[in-house]
C-alpha positions as CSV (number, residue, x, y, z in Angstrom):
1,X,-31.8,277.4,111.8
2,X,-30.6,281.5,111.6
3,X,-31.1,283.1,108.6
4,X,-28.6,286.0,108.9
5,X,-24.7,286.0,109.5
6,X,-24.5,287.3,112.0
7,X,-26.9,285.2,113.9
8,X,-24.8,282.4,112.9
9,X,-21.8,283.6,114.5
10,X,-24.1,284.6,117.5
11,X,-24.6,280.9,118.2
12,X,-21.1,279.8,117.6
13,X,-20.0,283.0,120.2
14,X,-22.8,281.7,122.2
15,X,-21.3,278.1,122.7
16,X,-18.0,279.2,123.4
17,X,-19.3,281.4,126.1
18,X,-21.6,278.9,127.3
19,X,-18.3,276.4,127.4
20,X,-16.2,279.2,128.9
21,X,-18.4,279.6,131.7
22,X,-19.2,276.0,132.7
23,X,-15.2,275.6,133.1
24,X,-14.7,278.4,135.6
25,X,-17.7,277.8,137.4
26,X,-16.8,274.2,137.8
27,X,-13.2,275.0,138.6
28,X,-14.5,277.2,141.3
29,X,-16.8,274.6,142.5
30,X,-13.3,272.5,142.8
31,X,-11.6,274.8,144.5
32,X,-14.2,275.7,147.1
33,X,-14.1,271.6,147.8
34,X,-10.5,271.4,148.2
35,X,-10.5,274.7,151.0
36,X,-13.2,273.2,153.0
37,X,-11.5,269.8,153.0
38,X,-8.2,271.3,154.6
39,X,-7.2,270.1,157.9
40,X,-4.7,272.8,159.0
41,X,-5.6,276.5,159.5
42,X,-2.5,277.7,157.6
43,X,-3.4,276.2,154.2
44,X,-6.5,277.0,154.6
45,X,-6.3,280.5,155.0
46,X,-3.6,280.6,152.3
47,X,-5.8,279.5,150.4
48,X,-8.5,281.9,150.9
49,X,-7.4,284.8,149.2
50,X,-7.3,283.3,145.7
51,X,-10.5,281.5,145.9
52,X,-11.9,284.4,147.4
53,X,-10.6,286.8,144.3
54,X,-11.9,283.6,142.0
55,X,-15.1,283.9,143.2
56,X,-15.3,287.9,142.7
57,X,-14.0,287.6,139.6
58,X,-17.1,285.0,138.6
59,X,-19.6,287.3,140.4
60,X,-17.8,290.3,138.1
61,X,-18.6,288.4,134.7
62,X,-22.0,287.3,136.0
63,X,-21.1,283.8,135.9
64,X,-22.7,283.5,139.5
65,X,-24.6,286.1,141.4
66,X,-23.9,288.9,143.4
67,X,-25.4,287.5,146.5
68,X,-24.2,284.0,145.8
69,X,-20.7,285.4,145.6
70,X,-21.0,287.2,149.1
71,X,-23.1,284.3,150.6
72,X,-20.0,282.0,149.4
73,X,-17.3,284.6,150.6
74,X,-18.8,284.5,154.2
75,X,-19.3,281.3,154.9
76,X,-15.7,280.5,153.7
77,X,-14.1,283.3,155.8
78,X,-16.1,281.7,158.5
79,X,-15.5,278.2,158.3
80,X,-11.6,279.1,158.2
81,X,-11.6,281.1,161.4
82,X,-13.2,278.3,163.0
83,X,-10.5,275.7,162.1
């Protein structure tokens, strides 16, 4: 267990990052699922531009990597131009 104050509150800030950080990474995971699972090319690339801008804002905060981010971006911009 910390000795020091303001270790302490470095694990409670800690958790509430961590927690922070599962949420919008799994709520991008969500979002990715429900783009590749549309059928028509007009939701789908209505769609793009705010999952695209959720998943630089991720990459931003270092919640996922740089080259994930891209990686992701691509293949998404991809995939909808092919529907």
């Amino acid at each position: 267990m910390a000795n020091h104050k303001s270790a302490l509150k470095r694990i409670r800030r800690n958790e509430a990052v961590r927690l922070r950080n599962r949420y919008q990474h799994k709520t991008m995971r969500n979002a990715l699922k429900k783009l590749r699972s549309e059928e028509k090319k007009e939701d789908a690339e209505a769609l793009l531009p705010s999952v695209v801008s959720m998943i630089d804002r991720l990459a931003k905060r270092n919640i996922i990597h740089n080259n994930k981010a891209a990686n992701l971006k691509s293949k998404l911009a991809k995939h909808v131009a092919a529907l």
